[in-house]
C-alpha distance (Angstrom), angle and dihedral (degrees) to the residues before:
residue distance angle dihedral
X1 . . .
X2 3.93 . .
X3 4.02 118.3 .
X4 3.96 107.9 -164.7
X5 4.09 111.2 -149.4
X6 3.96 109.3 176.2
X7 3.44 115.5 -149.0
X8 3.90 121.8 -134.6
X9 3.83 106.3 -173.3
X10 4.05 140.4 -39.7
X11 4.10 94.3 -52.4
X12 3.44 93.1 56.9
X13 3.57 93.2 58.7
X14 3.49 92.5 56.5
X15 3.94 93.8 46.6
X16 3.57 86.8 51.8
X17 3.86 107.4 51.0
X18 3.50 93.8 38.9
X19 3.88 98.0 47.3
X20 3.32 107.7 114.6
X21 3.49 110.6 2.8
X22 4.12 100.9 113.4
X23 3.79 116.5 123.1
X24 3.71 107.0 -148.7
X25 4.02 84.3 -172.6
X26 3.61 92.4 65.8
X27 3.76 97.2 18.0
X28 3.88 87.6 -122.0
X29 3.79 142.3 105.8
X30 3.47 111.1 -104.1
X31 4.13 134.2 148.1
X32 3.20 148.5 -167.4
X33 3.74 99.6 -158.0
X34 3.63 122.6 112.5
X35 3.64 127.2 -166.4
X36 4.18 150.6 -164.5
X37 3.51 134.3 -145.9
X38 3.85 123.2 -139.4
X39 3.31 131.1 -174.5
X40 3.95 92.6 -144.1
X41 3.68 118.3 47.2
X42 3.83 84.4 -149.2
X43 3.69 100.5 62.8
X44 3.72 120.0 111.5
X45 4.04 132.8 -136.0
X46 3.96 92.6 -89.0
X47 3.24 126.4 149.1
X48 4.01 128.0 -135.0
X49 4.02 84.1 -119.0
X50 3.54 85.8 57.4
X51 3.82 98.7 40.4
X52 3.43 95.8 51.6
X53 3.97 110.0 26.4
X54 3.38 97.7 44.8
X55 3.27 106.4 129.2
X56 4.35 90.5 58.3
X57 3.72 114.7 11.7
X58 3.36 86.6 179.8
X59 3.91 81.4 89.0
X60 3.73 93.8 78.7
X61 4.21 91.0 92.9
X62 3.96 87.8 50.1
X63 3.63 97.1 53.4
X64 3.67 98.5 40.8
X65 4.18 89.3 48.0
X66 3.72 84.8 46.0
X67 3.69 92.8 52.8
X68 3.97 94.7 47.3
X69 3.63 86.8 40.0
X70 4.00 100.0 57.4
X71 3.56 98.7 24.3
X72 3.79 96.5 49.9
X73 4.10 108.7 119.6
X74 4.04 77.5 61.5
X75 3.21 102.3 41.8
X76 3.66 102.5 50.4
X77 3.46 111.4 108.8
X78 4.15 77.4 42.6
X79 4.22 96.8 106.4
X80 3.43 125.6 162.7
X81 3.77 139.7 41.4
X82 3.60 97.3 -93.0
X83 3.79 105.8 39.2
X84 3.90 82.9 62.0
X85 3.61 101.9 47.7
X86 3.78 78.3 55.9
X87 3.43 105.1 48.2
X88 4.33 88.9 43.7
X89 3.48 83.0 50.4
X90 3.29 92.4 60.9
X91 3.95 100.1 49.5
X92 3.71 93.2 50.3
X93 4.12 99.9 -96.9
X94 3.90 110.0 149.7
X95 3.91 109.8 -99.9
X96 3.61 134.1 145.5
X97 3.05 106.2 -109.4
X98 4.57 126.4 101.5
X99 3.44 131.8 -140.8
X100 4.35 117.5 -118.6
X101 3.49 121.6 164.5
X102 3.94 128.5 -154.0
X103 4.20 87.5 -129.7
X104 3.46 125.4 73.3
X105 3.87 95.0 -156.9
X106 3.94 86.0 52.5
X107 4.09 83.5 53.4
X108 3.63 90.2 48.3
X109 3.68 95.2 52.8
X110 3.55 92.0 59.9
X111 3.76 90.6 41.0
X112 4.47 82.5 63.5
X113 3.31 107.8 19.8
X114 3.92 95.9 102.1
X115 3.78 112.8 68.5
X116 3.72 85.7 -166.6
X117 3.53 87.8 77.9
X118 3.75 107.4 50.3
X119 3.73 89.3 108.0
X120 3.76 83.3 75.5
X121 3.53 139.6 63.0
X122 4.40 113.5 -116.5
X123 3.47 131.0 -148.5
X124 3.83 140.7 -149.8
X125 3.98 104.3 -152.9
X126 3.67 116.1 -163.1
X127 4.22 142.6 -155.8
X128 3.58 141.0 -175.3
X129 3.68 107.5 -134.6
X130 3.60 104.7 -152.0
X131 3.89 88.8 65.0
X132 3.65 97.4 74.7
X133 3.70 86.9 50.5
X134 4.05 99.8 90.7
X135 4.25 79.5 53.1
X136 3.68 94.7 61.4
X137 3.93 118.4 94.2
X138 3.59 121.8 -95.5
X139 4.01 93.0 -98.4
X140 3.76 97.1 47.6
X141 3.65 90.1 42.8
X142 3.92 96.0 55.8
X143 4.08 90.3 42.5
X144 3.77 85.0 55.1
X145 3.94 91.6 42.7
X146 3.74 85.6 52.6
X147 3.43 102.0 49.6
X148 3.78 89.2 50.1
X149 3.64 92.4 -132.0
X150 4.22 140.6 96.0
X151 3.84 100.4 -128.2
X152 3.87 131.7 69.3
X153 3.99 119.7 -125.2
X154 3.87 118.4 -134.3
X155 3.74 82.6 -114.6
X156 3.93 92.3 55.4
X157 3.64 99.5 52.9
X158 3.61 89.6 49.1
X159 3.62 92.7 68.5
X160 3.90 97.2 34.7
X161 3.77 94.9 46.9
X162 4.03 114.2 6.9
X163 4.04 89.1 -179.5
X164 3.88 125.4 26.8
X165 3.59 89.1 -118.4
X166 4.24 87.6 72.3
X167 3.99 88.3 61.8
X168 3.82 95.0 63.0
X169 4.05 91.1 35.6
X170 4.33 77.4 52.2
X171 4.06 94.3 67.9
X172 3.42 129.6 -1.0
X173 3.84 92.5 -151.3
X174 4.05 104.6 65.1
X175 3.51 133.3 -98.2
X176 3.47 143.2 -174.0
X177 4.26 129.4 -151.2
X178 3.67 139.9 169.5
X179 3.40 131.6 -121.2
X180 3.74 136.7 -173.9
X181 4.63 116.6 -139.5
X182 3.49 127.7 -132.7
X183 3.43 113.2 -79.9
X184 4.19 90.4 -114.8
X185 4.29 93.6 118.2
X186 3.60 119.5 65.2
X187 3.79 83.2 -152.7
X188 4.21 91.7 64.7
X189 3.89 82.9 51.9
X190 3.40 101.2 54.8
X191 3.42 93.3 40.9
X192 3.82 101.3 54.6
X193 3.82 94.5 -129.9
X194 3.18 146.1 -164.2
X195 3.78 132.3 148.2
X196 3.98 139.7 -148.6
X197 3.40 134.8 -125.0
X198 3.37 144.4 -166.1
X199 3.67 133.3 -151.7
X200 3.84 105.3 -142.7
X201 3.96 107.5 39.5
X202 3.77 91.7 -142.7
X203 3.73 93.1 62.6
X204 3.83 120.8 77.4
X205 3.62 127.9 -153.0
X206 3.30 98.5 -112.8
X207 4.01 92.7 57.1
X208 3.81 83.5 57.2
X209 3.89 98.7 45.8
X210 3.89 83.2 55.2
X211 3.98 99.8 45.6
X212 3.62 86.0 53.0
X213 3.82 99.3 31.5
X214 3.29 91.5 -133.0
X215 3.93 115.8 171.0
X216 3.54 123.3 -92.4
X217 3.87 119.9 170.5
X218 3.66 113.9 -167.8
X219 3.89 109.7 -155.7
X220 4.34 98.4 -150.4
X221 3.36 113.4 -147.6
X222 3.72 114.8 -158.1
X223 3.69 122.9 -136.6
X224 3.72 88.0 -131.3
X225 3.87 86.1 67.9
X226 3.56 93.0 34.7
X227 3.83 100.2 102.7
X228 4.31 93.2 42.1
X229 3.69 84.9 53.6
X230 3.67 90.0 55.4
X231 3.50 107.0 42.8
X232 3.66 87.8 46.1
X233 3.63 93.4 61.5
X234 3.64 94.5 55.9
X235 2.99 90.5 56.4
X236 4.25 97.2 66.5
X237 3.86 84.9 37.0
X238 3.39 101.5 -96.2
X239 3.42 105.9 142.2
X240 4.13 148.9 101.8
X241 3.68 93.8 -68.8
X242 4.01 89.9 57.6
X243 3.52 93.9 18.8
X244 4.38 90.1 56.1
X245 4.46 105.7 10.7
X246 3.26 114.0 -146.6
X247 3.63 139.4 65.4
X248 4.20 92.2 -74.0
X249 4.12 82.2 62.4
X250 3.44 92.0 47.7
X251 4.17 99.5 49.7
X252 4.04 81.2 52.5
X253 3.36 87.6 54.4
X254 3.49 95.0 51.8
X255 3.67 96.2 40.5
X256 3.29 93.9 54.0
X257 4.03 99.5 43.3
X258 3.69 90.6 51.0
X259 4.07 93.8 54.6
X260 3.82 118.6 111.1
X261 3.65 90.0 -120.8
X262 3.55 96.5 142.8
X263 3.82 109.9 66.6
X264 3.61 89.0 46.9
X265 4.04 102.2 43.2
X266 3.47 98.6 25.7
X267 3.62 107.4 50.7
X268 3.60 99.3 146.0
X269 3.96 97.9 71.2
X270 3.70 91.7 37.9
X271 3.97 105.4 136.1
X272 3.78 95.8 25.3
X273 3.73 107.6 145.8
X274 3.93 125.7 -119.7
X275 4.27 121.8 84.3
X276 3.97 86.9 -122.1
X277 3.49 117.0 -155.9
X278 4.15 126.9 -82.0
């Protein structure tokens, strides 16, 4: 069930990701949404397993005993299932798992960090975790219910489902869940991640969130706006050299500060007075 909210500059952002996230309990904000940043407002939840393997995803085994298999004197101390879907994840092998984020700002970053795509509008699409919940199969649902939380630990999913294989034997009907990595990549930190999977590899999440008509709200992100949003963002620090430490996240800074975005997506103020500062 997809909610369109079109953004119209900087406040609305803030309006927007913060709607609704008061506590009266506690008398404090707090959420359980999570969110992800696209670059295209038109692209769908697929994974890279899906992207790329689609013509066998039966290949998913291969490429993650490949990976363990030619990248073993670093990935060692890697054990478990889960710990390296995470860590292939994170070096750009095809899995099924998708990135979320528990910030917004961190989802709009990704949502403008490619100046490729300023042709384009973005989007920062959005969940409430606790409604896939009543989905999940008995087992998971209890752990969860025991934990007193919404979101799986690396540790959790190890016992529930040691290989991916268990999360399809778990339910025949599909299901989706959340989980949170090990905290062994700076770059997960920063990011305030969390990824989702889904039990049967042929189903995406957005088939699911439409079987159940579960909520989605997809916050658009015009490409009018695209540019503010940015520059904005830099300015609180979110950006590639938090966003990815090290001194790759830092040339992408740099690359990307030093483009002549502004006479092309920012026609509007073009000839405003002032020097500005670089």
């Amino acid at each position: 069930m997809l909610k369109d909210i079109v953004l119209r500059d900087w406040d609305d952002l803030q309006k927007a990701v913060f709607d609704e996230v008061w506590d009266d309990r506690v008398k404090r904000y707090r959420d359980s949404r999570i969110y992800r940043g696209c670059s295209d407002s038109a692209w769908q939840f697929m994974p890279s397993l899906n992207r790329v393997c689609y013509h066998d995803l039966s290949l998913e085994n291969h490429i993650l005993r490949s990976f363990r298999k030619y990248g073993y004197a670093e990935l060692a101390d890697c054990q478990g299932t889960w710990k390296l879907l995470t860590v292939a994840q994170h070096h750009g092998i095809p899995t099924r798992l998708l990135d979320w984020t528990y910030s917004p700002l961190v989802a709009a970053h990704f949502a403008t960090e490619d100046i490729s795509m300023y042709d384009r509008d973005g989007a920062i699409f959005c969940l409430n975790v606790p409604d896939f919940k009543p989905y999940l199969p008995k087992t998971f649902r209890e752990e969860l219910e025991q934990a007193g939380g919404n979101v799986f630990s690396v540790g959790m999913l190890e016992r529930l489902a040691p290989k991916l294989q268990n999360l399809e034997q778990q339910s025949e009907k599909p299901f989706a869940l959340f989980f949170e990595p090990s905290s062994m990549i700076d770059r997960i930190v920063n990011q305030y991640a969390l990824f989702s999977v889904v039990s049967h590899s042929s189903v995406l999440l957005s088939e699911i969130i439409a079987q159940e008509e579960i909520k989605c709200i997809r916050y658009v992100i015009p490409k009018s706006i695209k540019l503010e949003i940015r520059d904005k963002l830099d300015y609180i620090n979110i950006s590639e050299r938090m966003i990815y430490p090290g001194l790759d996240g830092i040339s992408r800074w740099i690359t990307r500060r030093y483009s002549n975005l502004g006479p092309i997506y920012n026609r509007e103020h073009v000839g405003d007075t002032g020097n500005g500062s670089r």
